[in-house]
N, C-alpha and C positions, 0 to 999 in steps of 0.2 A: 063860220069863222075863217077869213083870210089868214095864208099861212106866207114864210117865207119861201122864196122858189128856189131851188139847183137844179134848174133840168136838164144839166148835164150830167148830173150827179144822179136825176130820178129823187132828187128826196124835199122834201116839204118840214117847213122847221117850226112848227107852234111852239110859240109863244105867250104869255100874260105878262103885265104888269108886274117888273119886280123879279122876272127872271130870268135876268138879265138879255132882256130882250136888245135894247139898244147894242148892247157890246156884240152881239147874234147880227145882227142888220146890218151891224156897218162890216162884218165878215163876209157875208155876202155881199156887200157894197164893191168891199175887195176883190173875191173871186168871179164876180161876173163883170168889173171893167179894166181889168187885167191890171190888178193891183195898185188899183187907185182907191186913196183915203176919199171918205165923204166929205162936200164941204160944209157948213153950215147944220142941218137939222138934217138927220137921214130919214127922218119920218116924212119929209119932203120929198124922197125918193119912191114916192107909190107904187112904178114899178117893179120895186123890188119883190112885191106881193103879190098874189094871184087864187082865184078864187077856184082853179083849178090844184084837184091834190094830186102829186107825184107816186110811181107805183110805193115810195118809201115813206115813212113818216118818223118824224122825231120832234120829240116831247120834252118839256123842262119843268120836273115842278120841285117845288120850296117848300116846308114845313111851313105852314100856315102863319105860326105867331110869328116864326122869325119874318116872315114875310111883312107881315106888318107892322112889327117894327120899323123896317125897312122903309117901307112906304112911309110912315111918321118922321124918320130922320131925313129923308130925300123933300119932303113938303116943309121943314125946317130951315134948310138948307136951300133951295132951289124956289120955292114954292109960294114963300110968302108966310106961312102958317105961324100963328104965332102963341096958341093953347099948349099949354102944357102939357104932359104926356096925360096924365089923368084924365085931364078935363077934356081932350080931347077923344081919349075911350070912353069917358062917359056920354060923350055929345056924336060918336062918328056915325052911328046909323042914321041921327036925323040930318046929319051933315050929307049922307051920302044919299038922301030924296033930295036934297037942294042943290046938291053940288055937281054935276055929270063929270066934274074931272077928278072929284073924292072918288065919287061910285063907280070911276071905270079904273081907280089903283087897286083901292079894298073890297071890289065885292069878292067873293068865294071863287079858287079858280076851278071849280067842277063848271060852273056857269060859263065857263066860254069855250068849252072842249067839246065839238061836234062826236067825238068816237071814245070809244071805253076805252079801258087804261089797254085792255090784252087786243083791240085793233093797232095800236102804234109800233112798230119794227123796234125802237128804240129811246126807252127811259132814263135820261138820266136826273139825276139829282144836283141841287143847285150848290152845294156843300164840296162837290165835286167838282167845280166850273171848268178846271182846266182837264178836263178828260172828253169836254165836249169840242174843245180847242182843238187836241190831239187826235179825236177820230174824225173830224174836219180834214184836218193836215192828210190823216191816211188815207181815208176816202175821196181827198182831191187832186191830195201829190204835189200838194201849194203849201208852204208857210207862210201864215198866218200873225199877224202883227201882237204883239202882249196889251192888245187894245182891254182898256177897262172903263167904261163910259157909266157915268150918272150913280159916283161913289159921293156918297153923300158922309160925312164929319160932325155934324153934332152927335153931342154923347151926353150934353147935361140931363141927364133924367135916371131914374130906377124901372124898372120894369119887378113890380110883386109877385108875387106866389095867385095873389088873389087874383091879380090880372091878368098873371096869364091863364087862371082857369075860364075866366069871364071870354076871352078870344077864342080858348079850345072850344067853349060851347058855342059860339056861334060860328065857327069855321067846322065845327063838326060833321056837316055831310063829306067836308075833303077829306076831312081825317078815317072817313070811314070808306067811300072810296078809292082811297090810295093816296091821296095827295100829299100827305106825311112824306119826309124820306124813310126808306126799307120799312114802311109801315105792314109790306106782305110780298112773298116773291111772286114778281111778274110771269103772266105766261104770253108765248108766241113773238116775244122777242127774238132776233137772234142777238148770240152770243158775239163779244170780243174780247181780247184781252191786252191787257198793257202792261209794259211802255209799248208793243210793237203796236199793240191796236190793230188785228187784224181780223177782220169781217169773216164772218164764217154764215155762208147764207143757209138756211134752214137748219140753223144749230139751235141748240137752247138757249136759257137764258143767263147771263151770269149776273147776280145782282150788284150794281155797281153804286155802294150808298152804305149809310153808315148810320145807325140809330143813335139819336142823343138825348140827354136829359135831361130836365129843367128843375135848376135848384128852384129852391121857394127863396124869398126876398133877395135874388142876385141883381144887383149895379147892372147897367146896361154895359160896362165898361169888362167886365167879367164874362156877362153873355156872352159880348161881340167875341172873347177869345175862343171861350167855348164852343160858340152858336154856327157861327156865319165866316169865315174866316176870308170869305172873297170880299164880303162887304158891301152890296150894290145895296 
């Protein structure tokens, strides 16, 4: 898996679908051409990627269902898609043999992670988005634009109790190696802390994440307060 590069920085920034990788890219976009905005598609920017990994690593993962939610309002929105939320979890595994731009948003994100959770320096959780901002900032000594890319707006749908256990099972291996937020504390991280966000190399870990819980029959309009508060 190609990652983001800083190698100024030494650190390599994985990514999947959905968290929030674009608003990650075009950060780097920034810091490595001396604060210049992307134009057009930063996915266009290949560069910015490298199949080489940096002595550091940093990691982004998302509670699986809000995740896919996420992905169903952005293919709404941006995408074209036009099934219903239902019909569309009843239909997305056969969608996502047919479709290579379904099955590279929703497949599982243990599947695209070359290293175990306790190889990567630094976990954060997508619930948290602006902490990954702010240890950006610290570890570059650059501000950083309140860029927020590929926020997707529909909201007509429910999300059930039923449904979201139908998503838990089949996102289940992430849930069970870590991919949840605060699903387990991390080890071989180092530690920071904030607002100063200061890097403590060979310290432990502090868990920077937040357990949440999923009413049965909530509005998606309830979730998003609850759930996702960044919204990508």
């Amino acid at each position: 898996m190609r990652s983001l590069a800083l190698p100024e920085s030494n650190l390599s920034l994985f990514t999947v679908p959905k968290t929030g990788g674009t608003t990650i890219a075009s950060w780097v976009h920034f810091l490595r051409t001396d604060c210049q905005e992307p134009g057009g598609n930063v996915y266009d920017a290949g560069w910015l990627w490298s199949d080489e990994v940096q002595a550091e690593k940093l990691r982004i993962r998302r509670d699986p269902v809000d995740r896919f939610v996420s992905g169903y309002r952005n293919f709404r929105d941006k995408r074209g898609l036009r099934l219903g939320f239902a019909e569309f979890l009843e239909k997305f595994e056969k969608l996502m043999e047919e479709d290579p731009n379904i099955h590279h948003h929703f497949q599982a994100q243990h599947l695209y992670y070359p290293h175990a959770i306790e190889d990567y320096d630094y976990v954060f959780d997508f619930s948290r988005f602006g902490e990954i901002k702010q240890f950006l900032e610290q570890l570059t000594g650059r501000r950083l634009p309140a860029w927020q890319h590929q926020k997707a707006r529909f909201s007509n749908f429910e999300v059930t109790g039923k449904q979201v256990d139908r998503l838990r099972e089949f996102y289940a291996k992430d849930y069970e190696l870590g991919f949840c937020e605060s699903s387990r504390p991390e080890v071989g991280a180092k530690s920071f802390s904030f607002p100063k966000a200061k890097v403590e190399k060979g310290g432990s870990f502090a868990v920077i994440s937040w357990r949440r819980r999923i009413g049965r029959g909530v509005t998606w309009q309830r979730w998003r307060t609850s759930f996702s508060f960044f919204g990508n």
